[in-house]
DRENDONU-660734 format. One record per residue (C-alpha): z, y, x. Coordinates in nm, 2 decimals. Layout:
N
rec z = Z y = Y x = X
...
***
This chain:
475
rec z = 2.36 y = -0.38 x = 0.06
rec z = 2.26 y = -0.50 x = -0.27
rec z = 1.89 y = -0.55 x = -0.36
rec z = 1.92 y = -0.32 x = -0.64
rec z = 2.05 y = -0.04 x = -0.40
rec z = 1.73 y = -0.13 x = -0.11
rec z = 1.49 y = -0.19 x = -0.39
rec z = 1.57 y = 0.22 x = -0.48
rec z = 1.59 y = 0.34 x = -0.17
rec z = 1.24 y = 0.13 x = -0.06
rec z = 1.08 y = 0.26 x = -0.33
rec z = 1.16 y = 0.61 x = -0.29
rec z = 1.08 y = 0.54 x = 0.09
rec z = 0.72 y = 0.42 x = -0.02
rec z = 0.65 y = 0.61 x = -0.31
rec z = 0.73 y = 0.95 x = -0.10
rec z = 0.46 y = 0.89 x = 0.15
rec z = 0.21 y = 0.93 x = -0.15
rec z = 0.39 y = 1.13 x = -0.40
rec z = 0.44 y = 1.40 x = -0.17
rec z = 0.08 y = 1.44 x = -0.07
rec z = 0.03 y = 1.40 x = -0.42
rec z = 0.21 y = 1.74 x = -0.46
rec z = -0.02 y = 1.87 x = -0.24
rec z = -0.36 y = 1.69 x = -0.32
rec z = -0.46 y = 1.87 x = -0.63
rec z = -0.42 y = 2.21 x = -0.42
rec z = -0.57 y = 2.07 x = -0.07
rec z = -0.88 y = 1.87 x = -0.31
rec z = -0.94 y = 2.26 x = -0.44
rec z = -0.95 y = 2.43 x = -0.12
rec z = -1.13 y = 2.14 x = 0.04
rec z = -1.39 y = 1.99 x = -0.20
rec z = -1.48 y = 1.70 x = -0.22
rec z = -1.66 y = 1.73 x = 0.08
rec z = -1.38 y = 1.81 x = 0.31
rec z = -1.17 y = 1.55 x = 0.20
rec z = -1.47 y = 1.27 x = 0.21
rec z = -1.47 y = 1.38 x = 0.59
rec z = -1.07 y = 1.36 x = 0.69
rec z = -1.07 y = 1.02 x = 0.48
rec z = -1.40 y = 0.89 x = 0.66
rec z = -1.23 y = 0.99 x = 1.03
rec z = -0.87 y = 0.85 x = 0.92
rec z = -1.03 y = 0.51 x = 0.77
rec z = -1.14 y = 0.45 x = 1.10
rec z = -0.81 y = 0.55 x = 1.30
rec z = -0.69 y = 0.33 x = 1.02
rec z = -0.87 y = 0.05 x = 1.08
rec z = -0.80 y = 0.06 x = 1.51
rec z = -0.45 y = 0.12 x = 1.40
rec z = -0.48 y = -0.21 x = 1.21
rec z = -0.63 y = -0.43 x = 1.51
rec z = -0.34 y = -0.29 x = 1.77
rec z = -0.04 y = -0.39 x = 1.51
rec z = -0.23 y = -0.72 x = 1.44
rec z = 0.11 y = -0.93 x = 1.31
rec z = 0.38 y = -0.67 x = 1.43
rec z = 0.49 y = -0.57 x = 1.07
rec z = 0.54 y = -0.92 x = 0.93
rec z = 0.65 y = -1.06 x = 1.26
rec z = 0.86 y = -0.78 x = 1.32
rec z = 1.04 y = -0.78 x = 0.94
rec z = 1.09 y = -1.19 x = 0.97
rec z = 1.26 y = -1.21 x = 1.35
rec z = 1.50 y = -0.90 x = 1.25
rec z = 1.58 y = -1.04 x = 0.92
rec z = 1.72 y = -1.33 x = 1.07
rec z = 1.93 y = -1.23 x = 1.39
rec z = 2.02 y = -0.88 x = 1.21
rec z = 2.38 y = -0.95 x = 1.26
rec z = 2.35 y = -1.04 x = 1.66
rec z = 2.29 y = -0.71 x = 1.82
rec z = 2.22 y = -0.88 x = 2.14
rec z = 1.94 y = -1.13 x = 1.98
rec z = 1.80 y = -0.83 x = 1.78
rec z = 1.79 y = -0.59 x = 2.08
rec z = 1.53 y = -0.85 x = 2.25
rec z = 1.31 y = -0.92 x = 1.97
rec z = 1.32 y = -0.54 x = 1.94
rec z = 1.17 y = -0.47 x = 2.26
rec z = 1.00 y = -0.80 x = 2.29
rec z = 0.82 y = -0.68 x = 1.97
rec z = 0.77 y = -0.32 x = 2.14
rec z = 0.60 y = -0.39 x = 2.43
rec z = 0.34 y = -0.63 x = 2.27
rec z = 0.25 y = -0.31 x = 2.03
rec z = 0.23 y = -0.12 x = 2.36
rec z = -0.01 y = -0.36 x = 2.52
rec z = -0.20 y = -0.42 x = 2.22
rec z = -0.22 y = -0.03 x = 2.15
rec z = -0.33 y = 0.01 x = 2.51
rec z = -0.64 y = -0.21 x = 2.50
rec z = -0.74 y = -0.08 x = 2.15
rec z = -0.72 y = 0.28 x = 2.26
rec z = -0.96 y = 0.22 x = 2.54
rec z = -1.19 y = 0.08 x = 2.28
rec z = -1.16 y = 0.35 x = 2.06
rec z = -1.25 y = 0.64 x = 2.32
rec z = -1.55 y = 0.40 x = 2.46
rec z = -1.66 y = 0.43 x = 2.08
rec z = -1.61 y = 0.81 x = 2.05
rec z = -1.90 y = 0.87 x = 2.29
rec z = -2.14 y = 0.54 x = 2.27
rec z = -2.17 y = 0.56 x = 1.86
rec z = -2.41 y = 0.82 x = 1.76
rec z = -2.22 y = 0.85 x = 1.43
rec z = -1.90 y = 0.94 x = 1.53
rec z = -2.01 y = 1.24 x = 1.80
rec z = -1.98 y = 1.50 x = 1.48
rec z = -1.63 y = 1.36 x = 1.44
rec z = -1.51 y = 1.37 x = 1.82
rec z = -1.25 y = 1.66 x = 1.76
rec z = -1.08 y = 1.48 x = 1.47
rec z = -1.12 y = 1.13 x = 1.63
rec z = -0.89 y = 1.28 x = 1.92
rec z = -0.61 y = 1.39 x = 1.65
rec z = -0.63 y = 1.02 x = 1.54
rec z = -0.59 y = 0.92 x = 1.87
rec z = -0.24 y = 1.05 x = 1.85
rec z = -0.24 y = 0.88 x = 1.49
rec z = -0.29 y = 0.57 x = 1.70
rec z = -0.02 y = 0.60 x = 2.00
rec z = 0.28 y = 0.68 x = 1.76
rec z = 0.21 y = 0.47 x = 1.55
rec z = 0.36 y = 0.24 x = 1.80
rec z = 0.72 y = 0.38 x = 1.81
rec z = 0.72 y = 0.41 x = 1.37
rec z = 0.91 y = 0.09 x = 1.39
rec z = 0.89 y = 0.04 x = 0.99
rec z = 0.92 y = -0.32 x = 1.02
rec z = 1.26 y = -0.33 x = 1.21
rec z = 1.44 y = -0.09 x = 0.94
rec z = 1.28 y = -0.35 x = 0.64
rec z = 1.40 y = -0.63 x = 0.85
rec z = 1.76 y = -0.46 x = 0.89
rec z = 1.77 y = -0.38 x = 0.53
rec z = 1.86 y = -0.03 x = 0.60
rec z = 1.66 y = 0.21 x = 0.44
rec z = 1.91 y = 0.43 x = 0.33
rec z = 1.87 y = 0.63 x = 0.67
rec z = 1.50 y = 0.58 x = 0.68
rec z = 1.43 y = 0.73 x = 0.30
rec z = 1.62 y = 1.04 x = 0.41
rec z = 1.39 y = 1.11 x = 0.69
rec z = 1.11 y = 1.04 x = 0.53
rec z = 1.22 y = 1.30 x = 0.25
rec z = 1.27 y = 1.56 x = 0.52
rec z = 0.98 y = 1.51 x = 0.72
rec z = 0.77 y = 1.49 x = 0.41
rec z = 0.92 y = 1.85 x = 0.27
rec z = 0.84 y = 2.00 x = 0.63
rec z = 0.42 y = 1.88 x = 0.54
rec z = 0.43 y = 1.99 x = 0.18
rec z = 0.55 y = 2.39 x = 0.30
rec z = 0.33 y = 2.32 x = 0.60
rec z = 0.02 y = 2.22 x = 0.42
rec z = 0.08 y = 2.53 x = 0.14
rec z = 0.09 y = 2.82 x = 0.44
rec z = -0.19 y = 2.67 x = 0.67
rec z = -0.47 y = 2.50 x = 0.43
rec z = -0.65 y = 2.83 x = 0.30
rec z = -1.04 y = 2.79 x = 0.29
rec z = -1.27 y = 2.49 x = 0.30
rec z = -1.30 y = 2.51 x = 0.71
rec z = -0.92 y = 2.43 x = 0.68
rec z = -0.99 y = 2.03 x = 0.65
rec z = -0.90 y = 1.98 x = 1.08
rec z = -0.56 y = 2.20 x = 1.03
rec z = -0.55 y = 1.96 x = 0.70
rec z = -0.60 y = 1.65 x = 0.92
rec z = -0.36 y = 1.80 x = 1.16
rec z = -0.05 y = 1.86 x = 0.96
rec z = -0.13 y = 1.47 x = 0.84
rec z = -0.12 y = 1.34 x = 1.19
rec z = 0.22 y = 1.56 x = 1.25
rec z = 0.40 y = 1.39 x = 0.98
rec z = 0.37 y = 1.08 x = 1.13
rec z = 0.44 y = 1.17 x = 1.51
rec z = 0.78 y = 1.33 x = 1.38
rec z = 0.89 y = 1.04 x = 1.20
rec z = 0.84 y = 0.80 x = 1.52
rec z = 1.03 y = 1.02 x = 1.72
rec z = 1.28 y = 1.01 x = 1.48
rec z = 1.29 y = 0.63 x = 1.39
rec z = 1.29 y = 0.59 x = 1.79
rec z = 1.58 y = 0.82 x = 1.86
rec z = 1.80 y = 0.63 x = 1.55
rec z = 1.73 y = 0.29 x = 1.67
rec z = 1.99 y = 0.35 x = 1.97
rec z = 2.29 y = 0.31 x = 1.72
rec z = 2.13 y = -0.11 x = 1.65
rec z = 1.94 y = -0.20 x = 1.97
rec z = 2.07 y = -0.22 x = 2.34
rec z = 1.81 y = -0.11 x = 2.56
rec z = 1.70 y = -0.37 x = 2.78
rec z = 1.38 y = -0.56 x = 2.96
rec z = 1.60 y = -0.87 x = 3.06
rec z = 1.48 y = -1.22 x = 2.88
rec z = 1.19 y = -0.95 x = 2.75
rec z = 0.92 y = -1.22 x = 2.60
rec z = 0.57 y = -1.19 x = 2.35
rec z = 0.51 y = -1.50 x = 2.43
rec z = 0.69 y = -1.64 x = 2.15
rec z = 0.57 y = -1.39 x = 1.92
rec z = 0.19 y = -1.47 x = 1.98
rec z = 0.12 y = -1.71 x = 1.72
rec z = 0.24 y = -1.48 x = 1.46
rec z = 0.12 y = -1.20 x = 1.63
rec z = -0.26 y = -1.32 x = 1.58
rec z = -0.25 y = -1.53 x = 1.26
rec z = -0.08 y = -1.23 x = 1.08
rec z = -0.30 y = -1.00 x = 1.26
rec z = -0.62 y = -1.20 x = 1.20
rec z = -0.52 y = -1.21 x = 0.81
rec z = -0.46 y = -0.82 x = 0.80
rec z = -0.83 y = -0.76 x = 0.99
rec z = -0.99 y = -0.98 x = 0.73
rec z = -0.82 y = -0.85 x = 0.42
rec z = -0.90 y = -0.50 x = 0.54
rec z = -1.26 y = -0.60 x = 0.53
rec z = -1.21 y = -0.51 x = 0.14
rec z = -0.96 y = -0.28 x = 0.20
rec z = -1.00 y = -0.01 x = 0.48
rec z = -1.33 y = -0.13 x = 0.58
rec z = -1.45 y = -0.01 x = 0.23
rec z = -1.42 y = 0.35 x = 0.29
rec z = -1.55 y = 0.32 x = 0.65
rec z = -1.85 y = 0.16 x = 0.53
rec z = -1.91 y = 0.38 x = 0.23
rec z = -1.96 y = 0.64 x = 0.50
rec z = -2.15 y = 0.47 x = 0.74
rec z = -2.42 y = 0.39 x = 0.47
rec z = -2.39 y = 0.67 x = 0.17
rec z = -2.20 y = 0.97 x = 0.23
rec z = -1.89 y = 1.19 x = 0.21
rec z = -1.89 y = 1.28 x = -0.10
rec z = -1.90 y = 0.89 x = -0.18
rec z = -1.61 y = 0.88 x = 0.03
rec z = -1.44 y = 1.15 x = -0.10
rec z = -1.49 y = 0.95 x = -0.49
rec z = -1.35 y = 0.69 x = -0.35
rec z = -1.07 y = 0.81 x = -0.18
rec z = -0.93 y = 1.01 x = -0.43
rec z = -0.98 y = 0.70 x = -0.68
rec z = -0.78 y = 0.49 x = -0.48
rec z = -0.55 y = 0.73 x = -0.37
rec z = -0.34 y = 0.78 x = -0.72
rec z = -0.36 y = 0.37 x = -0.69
rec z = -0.14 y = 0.33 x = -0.39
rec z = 0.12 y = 0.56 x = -0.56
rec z = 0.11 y = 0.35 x = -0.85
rec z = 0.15 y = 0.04 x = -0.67
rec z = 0.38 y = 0.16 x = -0.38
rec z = 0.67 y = 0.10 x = -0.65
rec z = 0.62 y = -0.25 x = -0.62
rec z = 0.52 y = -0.29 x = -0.28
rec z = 0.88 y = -0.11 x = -0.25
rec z = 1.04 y = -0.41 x = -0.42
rec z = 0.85 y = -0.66 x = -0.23
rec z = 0.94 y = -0.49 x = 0.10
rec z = 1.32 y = -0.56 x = -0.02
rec z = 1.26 y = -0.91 x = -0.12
rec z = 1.04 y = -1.03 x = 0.17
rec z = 1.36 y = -1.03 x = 0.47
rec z = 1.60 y = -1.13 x = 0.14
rec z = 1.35 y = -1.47 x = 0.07
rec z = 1.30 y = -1.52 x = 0.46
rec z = 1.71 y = -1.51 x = 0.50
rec z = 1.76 y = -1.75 x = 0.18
rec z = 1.49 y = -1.99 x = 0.28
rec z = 1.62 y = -2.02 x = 0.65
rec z = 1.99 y = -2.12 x = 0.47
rec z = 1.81 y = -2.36 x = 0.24
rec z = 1.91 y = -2.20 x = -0.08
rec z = 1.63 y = -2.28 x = -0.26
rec z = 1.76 y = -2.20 x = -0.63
rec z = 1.82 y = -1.86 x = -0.56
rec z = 1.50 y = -1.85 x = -0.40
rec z = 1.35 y = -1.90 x = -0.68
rec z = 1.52 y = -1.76 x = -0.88
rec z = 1.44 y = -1.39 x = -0.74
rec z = 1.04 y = -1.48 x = -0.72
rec z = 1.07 y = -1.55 x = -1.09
rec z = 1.23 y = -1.16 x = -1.12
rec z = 0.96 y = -1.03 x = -0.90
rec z = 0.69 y = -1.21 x = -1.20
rec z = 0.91 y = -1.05 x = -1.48
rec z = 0.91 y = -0.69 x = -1.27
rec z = 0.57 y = -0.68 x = -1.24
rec z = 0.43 y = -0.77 x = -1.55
rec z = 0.72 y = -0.50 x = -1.71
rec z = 0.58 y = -0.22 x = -1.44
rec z = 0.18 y = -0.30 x = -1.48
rec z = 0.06 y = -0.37 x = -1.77
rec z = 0.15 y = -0.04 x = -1.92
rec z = 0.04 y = 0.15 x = -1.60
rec z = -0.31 y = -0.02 x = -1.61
rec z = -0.39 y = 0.04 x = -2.04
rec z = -0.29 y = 0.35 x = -1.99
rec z = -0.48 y = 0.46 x = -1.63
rec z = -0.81 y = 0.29 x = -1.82
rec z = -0.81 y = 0.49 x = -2.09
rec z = -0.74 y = 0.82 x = -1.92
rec z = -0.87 y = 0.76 x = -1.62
rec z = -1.06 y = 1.12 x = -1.64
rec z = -0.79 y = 1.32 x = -1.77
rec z = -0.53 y = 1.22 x = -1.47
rec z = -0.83 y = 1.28 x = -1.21
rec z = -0.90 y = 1.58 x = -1.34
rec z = -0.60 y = 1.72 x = -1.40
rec z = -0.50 y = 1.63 x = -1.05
rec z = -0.81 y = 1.71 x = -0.87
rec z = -1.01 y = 1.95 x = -1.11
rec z = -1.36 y = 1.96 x = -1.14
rec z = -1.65 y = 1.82 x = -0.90
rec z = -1.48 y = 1.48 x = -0.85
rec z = -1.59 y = 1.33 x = -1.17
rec z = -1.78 y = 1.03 x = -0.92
rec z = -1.42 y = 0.90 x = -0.91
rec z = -1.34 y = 0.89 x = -1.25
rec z = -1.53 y = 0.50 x = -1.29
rec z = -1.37 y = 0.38 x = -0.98
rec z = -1.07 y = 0.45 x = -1.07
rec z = -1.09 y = 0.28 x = -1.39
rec z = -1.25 y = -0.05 x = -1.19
rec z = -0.97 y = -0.08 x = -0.95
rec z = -0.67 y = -0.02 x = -1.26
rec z = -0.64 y = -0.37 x = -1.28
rec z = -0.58 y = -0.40 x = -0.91
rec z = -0.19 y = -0.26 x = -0.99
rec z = -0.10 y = -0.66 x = -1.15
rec z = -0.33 y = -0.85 x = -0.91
rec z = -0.19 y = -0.72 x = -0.58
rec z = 0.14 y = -0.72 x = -0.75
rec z = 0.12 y = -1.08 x = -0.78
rec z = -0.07 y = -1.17 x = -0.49
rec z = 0.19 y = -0.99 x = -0.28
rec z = 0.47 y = -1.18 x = -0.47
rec z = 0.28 y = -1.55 x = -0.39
rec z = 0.20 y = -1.40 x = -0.01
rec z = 0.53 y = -1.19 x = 0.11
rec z = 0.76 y = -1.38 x = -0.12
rec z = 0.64 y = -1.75 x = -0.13
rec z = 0.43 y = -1.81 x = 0.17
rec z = 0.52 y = -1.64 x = 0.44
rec z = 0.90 y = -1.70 x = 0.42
rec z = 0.77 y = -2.07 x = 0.42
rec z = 0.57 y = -2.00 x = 0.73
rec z = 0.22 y = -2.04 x = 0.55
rec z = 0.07 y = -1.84 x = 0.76
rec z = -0.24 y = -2.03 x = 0.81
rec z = -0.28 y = -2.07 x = 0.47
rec z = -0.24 y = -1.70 x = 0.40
rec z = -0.53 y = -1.66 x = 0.70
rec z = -0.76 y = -1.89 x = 0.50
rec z = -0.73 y = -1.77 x = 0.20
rec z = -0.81 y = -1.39 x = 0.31
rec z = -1.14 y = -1.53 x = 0.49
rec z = -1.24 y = -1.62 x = 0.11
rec z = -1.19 y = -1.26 x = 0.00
rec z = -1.38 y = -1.12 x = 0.35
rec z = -1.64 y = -1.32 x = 0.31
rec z = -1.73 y = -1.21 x = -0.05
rec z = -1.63 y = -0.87 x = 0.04
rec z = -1.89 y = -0.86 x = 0.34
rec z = -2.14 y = -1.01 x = 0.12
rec z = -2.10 y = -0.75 x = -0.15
rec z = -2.08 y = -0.45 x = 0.08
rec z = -2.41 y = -0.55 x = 0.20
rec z = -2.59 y = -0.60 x = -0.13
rec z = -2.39 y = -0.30 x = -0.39
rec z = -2.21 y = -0.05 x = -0.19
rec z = -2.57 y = 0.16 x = -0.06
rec z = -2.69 y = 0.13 x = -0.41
rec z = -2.42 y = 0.23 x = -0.62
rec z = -2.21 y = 0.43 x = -0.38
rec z = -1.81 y = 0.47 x = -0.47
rec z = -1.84 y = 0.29 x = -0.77
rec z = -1.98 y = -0.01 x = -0.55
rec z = -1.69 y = -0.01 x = -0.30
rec z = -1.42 y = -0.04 x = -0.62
rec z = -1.63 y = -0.34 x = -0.75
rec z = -1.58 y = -0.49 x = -0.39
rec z = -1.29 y = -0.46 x = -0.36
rec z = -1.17 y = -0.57 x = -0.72
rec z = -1.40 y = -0.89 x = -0.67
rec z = -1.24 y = -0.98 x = -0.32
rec z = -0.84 y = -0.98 x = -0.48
rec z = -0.95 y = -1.16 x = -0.75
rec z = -1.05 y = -1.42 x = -0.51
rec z = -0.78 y = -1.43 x = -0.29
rec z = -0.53 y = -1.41 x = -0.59
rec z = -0.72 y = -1.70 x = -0.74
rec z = -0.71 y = -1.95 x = -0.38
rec z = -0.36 y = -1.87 x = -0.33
rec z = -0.27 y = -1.93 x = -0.67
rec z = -0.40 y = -2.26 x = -0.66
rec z = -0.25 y = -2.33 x = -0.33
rec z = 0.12 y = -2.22 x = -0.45
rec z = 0.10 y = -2.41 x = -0.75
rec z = -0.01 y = -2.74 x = -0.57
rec z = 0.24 y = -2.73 x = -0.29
rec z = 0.56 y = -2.57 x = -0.41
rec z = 0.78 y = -2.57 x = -0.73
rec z = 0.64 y = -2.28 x = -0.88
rec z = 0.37 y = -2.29 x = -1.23
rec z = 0.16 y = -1.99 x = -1.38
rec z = 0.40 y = -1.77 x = -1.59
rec z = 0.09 y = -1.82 x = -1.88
rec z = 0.37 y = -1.77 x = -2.08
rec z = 0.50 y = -1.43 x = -2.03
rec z = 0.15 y = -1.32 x = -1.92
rec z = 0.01 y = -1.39 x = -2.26
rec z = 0.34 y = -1.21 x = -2.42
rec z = 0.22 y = -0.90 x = -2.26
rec z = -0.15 y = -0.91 x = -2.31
rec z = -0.11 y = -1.02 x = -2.70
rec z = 0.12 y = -0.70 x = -2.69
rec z = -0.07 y = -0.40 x = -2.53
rec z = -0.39 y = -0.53 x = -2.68
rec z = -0.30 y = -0.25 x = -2.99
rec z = -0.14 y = 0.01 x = -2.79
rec z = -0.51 y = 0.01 x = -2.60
rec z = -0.71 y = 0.01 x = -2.90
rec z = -0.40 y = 0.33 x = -3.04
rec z = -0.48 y = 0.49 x = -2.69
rec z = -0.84 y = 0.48 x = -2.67
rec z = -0.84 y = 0.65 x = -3.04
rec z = -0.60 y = 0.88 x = -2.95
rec z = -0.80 y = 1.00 x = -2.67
rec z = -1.12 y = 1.03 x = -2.88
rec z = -0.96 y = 1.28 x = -3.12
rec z = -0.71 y = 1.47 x = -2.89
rec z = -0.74 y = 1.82 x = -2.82
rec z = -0.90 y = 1.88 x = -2.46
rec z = -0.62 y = 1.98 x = -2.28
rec z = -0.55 y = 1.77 x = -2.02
rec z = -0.18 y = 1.82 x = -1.98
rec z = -0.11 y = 1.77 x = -2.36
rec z = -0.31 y = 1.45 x = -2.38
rec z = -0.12 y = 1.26 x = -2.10
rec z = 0.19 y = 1.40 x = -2.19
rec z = 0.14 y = 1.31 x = -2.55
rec z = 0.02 y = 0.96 x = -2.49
rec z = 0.22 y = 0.91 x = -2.19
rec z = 0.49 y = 0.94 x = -2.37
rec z = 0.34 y = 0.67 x = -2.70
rec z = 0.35 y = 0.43 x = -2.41
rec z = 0.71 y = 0.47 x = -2.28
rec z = 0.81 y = 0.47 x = -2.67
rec z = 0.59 y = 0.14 x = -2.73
rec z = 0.73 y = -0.05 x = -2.40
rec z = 1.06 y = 0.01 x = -2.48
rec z = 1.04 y = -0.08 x = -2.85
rec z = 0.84 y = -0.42 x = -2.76
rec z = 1.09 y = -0.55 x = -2.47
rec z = 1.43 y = -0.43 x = -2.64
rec z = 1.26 y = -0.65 x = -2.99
rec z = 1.03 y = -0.90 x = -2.87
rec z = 0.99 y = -0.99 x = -2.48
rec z = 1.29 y = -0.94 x = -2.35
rec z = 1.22 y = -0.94 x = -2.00
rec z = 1.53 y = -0.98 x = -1.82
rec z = 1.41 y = -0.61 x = -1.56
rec z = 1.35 y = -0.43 x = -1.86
rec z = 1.65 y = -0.52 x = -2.07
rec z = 1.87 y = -0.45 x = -1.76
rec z = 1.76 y = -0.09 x = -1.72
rec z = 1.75 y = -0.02 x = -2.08
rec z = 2.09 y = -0.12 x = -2.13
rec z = 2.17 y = 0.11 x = -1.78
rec z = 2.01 y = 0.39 x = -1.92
rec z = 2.17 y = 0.33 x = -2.25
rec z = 1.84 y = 0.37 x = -2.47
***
């Protein structure tokens, strides 16, 4: 399947596990408040974060092995369940940690009744299996059942979320979603895998297993950690800032991380053949896609940072309206950083590299939690977390650049900036002297932006994404 054809069906495969709850945010934030959503964010963020130590290096260990023996069903039917029984162990251990936690830490007895929904969170998390459908490049099946299963939540959430008590049947629902699709996933795996224990081996699998793992704890320090110890130290309602801030950003960047999920087993398969100049050649389109896609997205989620929040959430989350502005930027410099990490390193088994460098961004993060995040709350845990990419885009940068063929696009990064540099200046005006309507404004000025990016890369930059769909679309 062509990477044009994956790259749409990954995105609508990420982008529908947020839009989707997007649909039904706005209404659940009402009924909720702030309140009850800081609290079923504080609980998941820790579910989350046990979720995170018991897949370790399954995803990108996973996603590598099957990209690579996808066309021996025999050879991909024992990494599969080599693969699935580390999870299992791994899960096993963790879970006993988890419900040792549940009734040692003082803090989380208010929370034992949602803690034991997670728990559920945690054990099918197991069987989701995401990594062997990337690594099989078949996501045509998996984007359909995510569309279904996500359709089944949005009606759920509409007839059982009714009064502010409703955040456990809101947590509920959530946890649902995810057990259906693991059944599913498990049930379709039958038509690629032959089920059997025989030549069954993690030990290979190990090294990856805790490099990758021990690179996705540390990064999550200024990640998932954030929100946990937001609540640990402030409160709910800090979380609930935060959460909805950063919400809205992981459906703005799950479009790329959808086209980075399709280049990642691509790279690792053209890598492992030696074909280096068309190796490069598709990192240098991920560069031009993501400046095209982010730039744009983060002028114009500065400048109207309030008006999307509030006309998604409505009133009493105004705490999130700064955060979200602080954490805009993030959209390029994860882009990026995913395209140095998932597309250069990894496929060149960096992996140690990729460790290092997210001990950097840890480190800083840890530091800063300590010293901001009590103090200034939601706003504090953006600043974090902005701070800690930086640093990690800035080490890996440096490593790339030394080691492999690849140089800073300065080039087409300057194009861009030299570009939008008006349009912000057009949009912050606009803004100031706009009617108060919330709809009209981002509908207005939303579409000033689409007009100005299409005018600027069919005259002046050219890119070679942009050019390609305007000439599709026939604008």
């Amino acid at each position: 399947m062509s990477i044009k054809r994956n790259f749409a069906y990954s995105f609508i495969l990420t982008a529908s596990g947020y839009v989707f709850p997007l649909l039904t945010y706005p209404y659940v934030s009402r009924i909720l408040g702030v309140s009850g959503i800081g609290i079923c964010d504080f609980v998941d963020s820790i579910i989350n974060y046990f979720i995170l130590f018991s897949m370790m290096g399954i995803a990108t260990c996973g996603i590598r092995e099957i990209a690579v023996h996808k066309d021996d069903r025999e050879r991909r039917s024992k990494i599969f369940y080599s693969i699935l029984l580390l999870n299992i162990i791994s899960t096993a251990i963790v879970l006993v940690i988890l419900l040792t936690a549940m009734y040692t830490v003082p803090a989380l007895a208010q929370y034992r009744k949602l803690l034991y929904i997670g728990v559920l969170k945690l054990i099918a998390n197991i069987f989701l299996i995401e990594w062997f459908y990337t690594g099989m490049e078949n996501f045509a099946y998996i984007t359909k059942r995510t569309i279904a299963v996500k359709l089944i939540y949005v009606v759920a959430v509409f007839v059982f979320i009714r009064k502010p008590e409703d955040y456990s049947t809101y947590y509920i629902l959530t946890v649902a979603a995810i057990v259906l699709n693991a059944g599913w996933n498990m049930i379709y795996t039958r038509k690629f895998v032959t089920f059997s224990l025989k030549d069954v081996s993690i030990k290979p699998l190990l090294a990856t297993f805790f490099s990758m793992g021990l690179y996705k704890i540390i990064t999550s320090i200024y990640t998932t950690m954030n929100v946990t110890w937001l609540g640990f130290v402030t409160d709910t309602d800090q979380v609930g800032y935060y959460t909805s801030a950063t919400k809205l950003y992981t459906i703005i960047i799950s479009v790329f991380t959808a086209f980075t999920g399709v280049m990642l087993p691509r790279l690792s398969a053209l890598h492992a053949l030696g074909n280096e100049e068309e190796f490069w050649k598709k990192i240098r389109l991920s560069v031009e896609a993501l400046a095209c896609f982010s730039f744009p997205v983060t002028v114009f989620s500065i400048i109207f940072a309030p008006n999307i929040l509030h006309f998604l959430l409505g009133n009493g989350f105004e705490g999130a309206y700064l955060p979200f502005r602080i954490i805009a930027p993030l959209v390029f410099i994860i882009g990026y950083e995913q395209i140095l990490v998932l597309q250069i390193l990894i496929p060149r088994n960096y992996d140690r590299i990729v460790l290092r460098n997210s001990v950097i961004g840890a480190s800083l993060a840890v530091l800063a939690n300590f010293l901001i995040v009590k103090m200034y709350g939601a706003t504090g845990s953006a600043i974090v977390w902005l701070s800690s990419e930086l640093a990690v885009l800035t080490a890996t940068l440096l490593f790339v650049c030394r080691k492999t063929r690849y140089t800073l696009p300065l080039r087409t990064i300057g194009r861009y900036m030299i570009c939008y540099a008006p349009l912000a200046l057009v949009l912050y005006l606009m803004r100031r002297t706009m009617a108060t309507n919330d709809l009209i404004i981002l509908l207005t000025t939303g579409s000033v932006v689409l007009l100005f990016t299409i005018v600027i890369q069919k005259y002046y930059i050219k890119s070679p994404v942009a050019m390609g769909l305007i000439e599709k679309l026939r604008i």
